[in-house]
LUMFI-962805 format. One record per residue (C-alpha): x, y, z. Coordinates in steps of 0.1 Angstrom, whole numbers, plus 5000, padded with zeros to 4 digits. Example, Ala and Ser with C-alpha at 12.3 -4.5 7.8 and 13.67 -1.06 7.14 Angstrom:
BEGIN
512349555078/513749895071/
***
This chain:
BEGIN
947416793999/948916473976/949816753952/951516973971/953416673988/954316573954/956116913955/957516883984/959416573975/960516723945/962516983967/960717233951/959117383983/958617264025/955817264045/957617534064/958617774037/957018084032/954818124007/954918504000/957518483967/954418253950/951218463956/952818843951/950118893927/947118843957/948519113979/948118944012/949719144038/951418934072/952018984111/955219084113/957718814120/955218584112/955118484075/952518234063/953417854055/951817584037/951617384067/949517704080/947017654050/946717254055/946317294093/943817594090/946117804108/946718064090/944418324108/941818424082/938718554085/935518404065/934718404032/931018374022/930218623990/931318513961/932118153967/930018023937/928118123907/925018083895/925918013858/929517893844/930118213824/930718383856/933318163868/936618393872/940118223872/941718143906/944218403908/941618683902/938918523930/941818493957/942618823949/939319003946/937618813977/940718843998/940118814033/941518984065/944218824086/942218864121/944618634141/948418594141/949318244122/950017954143/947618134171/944817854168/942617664143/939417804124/938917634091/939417844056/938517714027/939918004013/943317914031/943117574009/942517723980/945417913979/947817603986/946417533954/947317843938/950617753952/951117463936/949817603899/952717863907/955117643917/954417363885/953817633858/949817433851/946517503861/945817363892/942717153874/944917043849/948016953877/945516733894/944416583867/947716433853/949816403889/946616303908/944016093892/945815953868/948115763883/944815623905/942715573873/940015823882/938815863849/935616023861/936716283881/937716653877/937917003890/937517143856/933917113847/934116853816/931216883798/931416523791/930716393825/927616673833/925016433820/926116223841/926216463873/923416373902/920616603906/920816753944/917816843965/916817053990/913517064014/911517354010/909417344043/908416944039/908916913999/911616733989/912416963953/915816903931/917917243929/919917383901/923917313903/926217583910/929717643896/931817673928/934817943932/936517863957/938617603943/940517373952/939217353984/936417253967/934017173936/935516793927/933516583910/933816243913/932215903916/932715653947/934415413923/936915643919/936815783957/937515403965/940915423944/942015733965/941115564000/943215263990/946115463983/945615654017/945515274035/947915164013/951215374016/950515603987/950015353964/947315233939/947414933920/951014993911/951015323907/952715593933/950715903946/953116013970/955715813991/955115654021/956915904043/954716204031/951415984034/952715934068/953616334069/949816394058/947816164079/950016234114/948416534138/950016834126/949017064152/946717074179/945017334201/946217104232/948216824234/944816614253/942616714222/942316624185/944016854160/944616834125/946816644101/947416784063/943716894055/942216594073/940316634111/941716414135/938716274153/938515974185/935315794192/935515544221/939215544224/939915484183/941715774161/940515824125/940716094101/937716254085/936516554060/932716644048/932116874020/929017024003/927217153978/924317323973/921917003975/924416753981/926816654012/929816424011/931816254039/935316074040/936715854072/940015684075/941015434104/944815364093/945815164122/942414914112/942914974073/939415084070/937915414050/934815504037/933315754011/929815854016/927916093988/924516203988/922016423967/920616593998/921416884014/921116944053/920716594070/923416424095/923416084073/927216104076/927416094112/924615844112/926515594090/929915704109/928015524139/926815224121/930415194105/932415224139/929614954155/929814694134/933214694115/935814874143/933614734173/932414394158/928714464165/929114574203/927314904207/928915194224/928915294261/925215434256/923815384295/925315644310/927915534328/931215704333/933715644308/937115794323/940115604322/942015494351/944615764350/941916054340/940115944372/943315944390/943816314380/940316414386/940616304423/944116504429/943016754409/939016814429/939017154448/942817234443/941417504409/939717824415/937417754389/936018114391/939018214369/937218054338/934218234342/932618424315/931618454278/933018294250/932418294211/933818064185/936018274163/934918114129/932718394117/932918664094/934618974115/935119204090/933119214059/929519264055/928418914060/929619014098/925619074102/925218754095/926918654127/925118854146/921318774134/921918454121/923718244151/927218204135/929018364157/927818104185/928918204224/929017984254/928718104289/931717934313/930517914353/930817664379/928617454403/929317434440/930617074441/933717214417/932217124386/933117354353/929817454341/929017524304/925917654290/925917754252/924218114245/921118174248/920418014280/920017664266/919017464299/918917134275/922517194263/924217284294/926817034304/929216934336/933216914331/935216754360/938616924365/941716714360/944116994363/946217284343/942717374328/941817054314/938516884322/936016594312/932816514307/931816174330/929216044304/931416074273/934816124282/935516424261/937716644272/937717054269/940717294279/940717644287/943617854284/944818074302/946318434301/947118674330/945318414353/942018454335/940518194310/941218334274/940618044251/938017734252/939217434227/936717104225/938016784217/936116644185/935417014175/938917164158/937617354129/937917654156/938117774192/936417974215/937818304225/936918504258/935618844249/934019114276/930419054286/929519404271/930619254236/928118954237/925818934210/923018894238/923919174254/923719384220/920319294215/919019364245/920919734243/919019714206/915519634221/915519854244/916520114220/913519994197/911520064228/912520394230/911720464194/908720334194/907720514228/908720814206/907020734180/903420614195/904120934214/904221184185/901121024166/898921054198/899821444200/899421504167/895521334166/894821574198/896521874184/894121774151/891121764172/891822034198/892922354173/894022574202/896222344214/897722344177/898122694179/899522714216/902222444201/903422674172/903422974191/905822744215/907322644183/908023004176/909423104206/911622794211/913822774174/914622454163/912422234185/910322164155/913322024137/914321814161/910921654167/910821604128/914321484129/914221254156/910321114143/912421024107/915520844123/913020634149/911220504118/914220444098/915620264128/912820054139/912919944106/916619784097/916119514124/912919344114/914019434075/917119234078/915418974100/912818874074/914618904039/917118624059/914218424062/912718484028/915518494011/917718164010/921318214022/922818123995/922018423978/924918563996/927618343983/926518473946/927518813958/925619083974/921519103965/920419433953/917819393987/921019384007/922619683987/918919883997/918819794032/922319904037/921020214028/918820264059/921120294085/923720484066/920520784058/919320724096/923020764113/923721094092/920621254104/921321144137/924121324134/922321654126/919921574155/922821574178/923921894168/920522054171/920121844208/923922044217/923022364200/920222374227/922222424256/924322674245/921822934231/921123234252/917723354234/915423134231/916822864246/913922544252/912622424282/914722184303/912921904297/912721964260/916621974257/916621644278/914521474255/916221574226/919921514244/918421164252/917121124221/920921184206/922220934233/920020654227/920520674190/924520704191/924220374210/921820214187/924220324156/927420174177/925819864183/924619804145/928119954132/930119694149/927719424135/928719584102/925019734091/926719984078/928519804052/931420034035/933419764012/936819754019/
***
């Protein structure tokens, strides 16, 4: 963000100028009428989908310049930019490659001469110096309730990420952030673009936090401060700003998966914003004066029922393979919008999570608040339905309304009950088979049906192979996820993922053949089965068209694109 601000007082781009003349070489196609902008990239706004696979490498040989990872691990545009916030790193990255572009250097190289010079960060980098590994802290992970150190990796996606750095040198940044671009003499940026970066760029809704230049804009108990994590695999790290108090904090740590940030974010806000008077813990309402006001003009004038349905958060993967991902691993998370009869807006995330189920009191034009925090959510509108759910300290994304027949809930239990049937099938089959072993004449009463009824026998065989194949991919994928750590999916694709992708793709082509056989059936005039047998076999074809719909849209299927 400093260095493309640097540009931007330079004349040499705006915030507002498209950037399609500097990446022509990455291919990335727009909405019509709506070109991308660097503000865009700094606010997360540009509309991309996720990018998991091939974020970072296992060994530094493997590292690939920026141009070529942008291009090769291009992602889709699934919303029009400007629409709403869901974080891409790979959005930041490519400011980055905007600004190597636009200066003619290597973005590592840029950084290090525009950046940390000027605020005497002589231990920190993007560009790997071999001279400061030794040097690097080892990062740990827990492996059930050991505590084991983990092997770095070299990380892709940069500039969005992989800085190394020390908190002596984190503290020289922070100062210039509190101290109008400046540190120790030297100028980063001018106060005017510091002001630029740290000011909210855009929000989902006026009444909620948004983003400035990169930075979250986040309010605890009526203060505003600015904040980013990052991590690694076995390391977090967590920056705050408070520039109206002149207060900022770097926090780094060697282990991986733990809320220390937001821990010490408490502590901080306690004793140095709050001088050691705890927060409004006991329950009691914390509305202001004029939210109260509202809330009592506003009770029983809304239809809440207009809000009512499902939601997901749209920061998932929705097209590539990693789509799966969403769907078994609780990415794509989905809340469930109803109301209580004393006109409260009831929200309950997905599944039914009694425990996380909370109360919003309407204060009008689909804004309401939560009595024991204060925090407020709105839900847009569209056509006079809700379309959009946006949370106050949450603006990495929002929550869109989708149909109840596209829940992920609703998908699994359309997938169970298709397991059921192919395991009905299946338990079926075996227990004929061991009577037609030990009662011969009924064997021979079966071919001779066999005989007179043509292709039943293919069918049975046929649907016997695609109920195993399909009772299979579930419970396949379900446990290498858990076997496997997911970070074996940000190297690129496993070879156990490449096999399983396999399954379906065998099982849905002889599906296909089954459902010819199953139509064939009917229209035979010799020959032609028994009722019952060609509504087995239609069934049969049914079922697994559903089954092979459901799994396809979750992206089991897997064709690279």
């Amino acid at each position: 963000t400093q260095a493309v601000m640097q540009l931007v007082e330079q004349g040499k781009i705006g915030l507002d100028d498209p950037i399609a003349p500097y990446i022509k070489a990455i291919g990335i196609p727009e909405f019509p009428g709506k070109p991308i902008t660097l503000r865009h990239l700094l606010t997360h706004t540009a509309g991309f989908d996720e990018v998991y696979v091939g974020i970072v490498m296992k060994y530094r040989k493997d590292v690939i310049s920026l141009e070529r990872w942008l291009r090769d691990y291009r992602p889709k545009l699934v919303q029009p930019p400007g629409e709403s916030t869901s974080y891409s790193n790979y959005g930041v990255s490519l400011a980055g490659y905007v600004v190597q572009q636009i200066s003619g250097v290597p973005f590592a190289r840029y950084i290090d001469e525009h950046v940390f010079k000027p605020l005497e960060m002589a231990r920190s980098t993007f560009d790997l110096r071999e001279d400061l590994n030794k040097d690097l802290a080892k990062g740990h992970e827990f492996h059930g309730s050991s505590l084991n150190p983990v092997t770095r990796d070299y990380i892709q996606s940069m500039p969005a990420s992989s800085l190394e750095t020390t908190v002596n040198d984190m503290s020289h940044f922070l100062i210039s952030q509190l101290n109008g671009g400046r540190y120790n003499g030297n100028s980063l940026v001018s106060p005017a673009s510091l002001h630029e970066i740290q000011r909210r760029q855009y929000t989902n809704h006026p009444e909620l936090n948004g983003f400035g230049l990169t930075y979250f804009e986040l309010t605890m108990r009526g203060v505003r401060f600015l904040a980013h994590g990052g991590d690694a695999r076995g390391s977090d790290a967590f920056i705050c700003i408070f520039p109206d108090q002149k207060l900022a904090f770097f926090l780094a740590y060697n282990r991986a998966g733990n809320d220390l940030g937001g821990a010490f974010l408490s502590w901080f806000m306690d004793q140095l914003i709050f001088d050691g008077k705890p927060g409004n813990l006991d329950g009691k309402p914390t509305f202001s004066a004029e939210d109260r006001r509202r809330m009592e003009v506003a009770a029983g004038r809304e239809d809440l029922s207009a809000y009512h349905g499902v939601y997901r958060f749209n920061r998932y993967p929705h097209v590539s393979f990693t789509k799966l991902g969403a769907f078994l691993g609780g990415l794509a998370k989905e809340l469930r919008i109803g109301s209580t009869p004393d006109g409260l807006l009831e929200v309950i995330p997905l599944p039914w999570d009694p425990e996380g189920r909370s109360y919003w009191s309407p204060l009008g034009d689909g804004v309401f608040a939560n009595e024991k925090t204060g925090n407020k959510i709105v839900v847009r509108k569209q056509a006079g339905v809700g379309e959009n759910v946006f949370r106050q300290n949450f603006t990495d994304g929002a929550f869109y309304r989708i149909p109840i027949y596209d829940s992920i809930y609703v998908h699994l239990v359309v997938l169970g009950f298709c397991e059921f049937i192919f395991l009905s099938y299946l338990f079926w089959r075996t227990f004929t088979l061991i009577r037609y072993w030990h009662h011969r004449r009924l064997r021979r009463i079966s071919a001779k049906r066999v005989k007179e009824h043509f292709g039943v026998r293919k069918a049975q065989v046929l649907f016997v192979v695609v109920s195993v194949l399909n009772v299979i991919v579930l419970p396949a994928w379900g446990g290498s996820l858990v076997m496997v750590n997911p970070i074996e999916f940000a190297y690129g694709v496993p070879i156990f993922a490449r096999i399983l992708f396999n399954i379906p793709r065998i099982g849905a082509g002889l599906s296909g053949v089954l459902a010819v056989l199953a139509i064939w059936m009917w229209f035979r005039k010799e020959r032609r089965p028994p009722l019952l047998l060609r509504l087995k076999f239609l069934g049969g074809s049914i079922v697994t068209a559903l089954y092979f719909l459901v799994i396809g849209h979750w992206n089991f299927f897997w064709f690279w694109d």
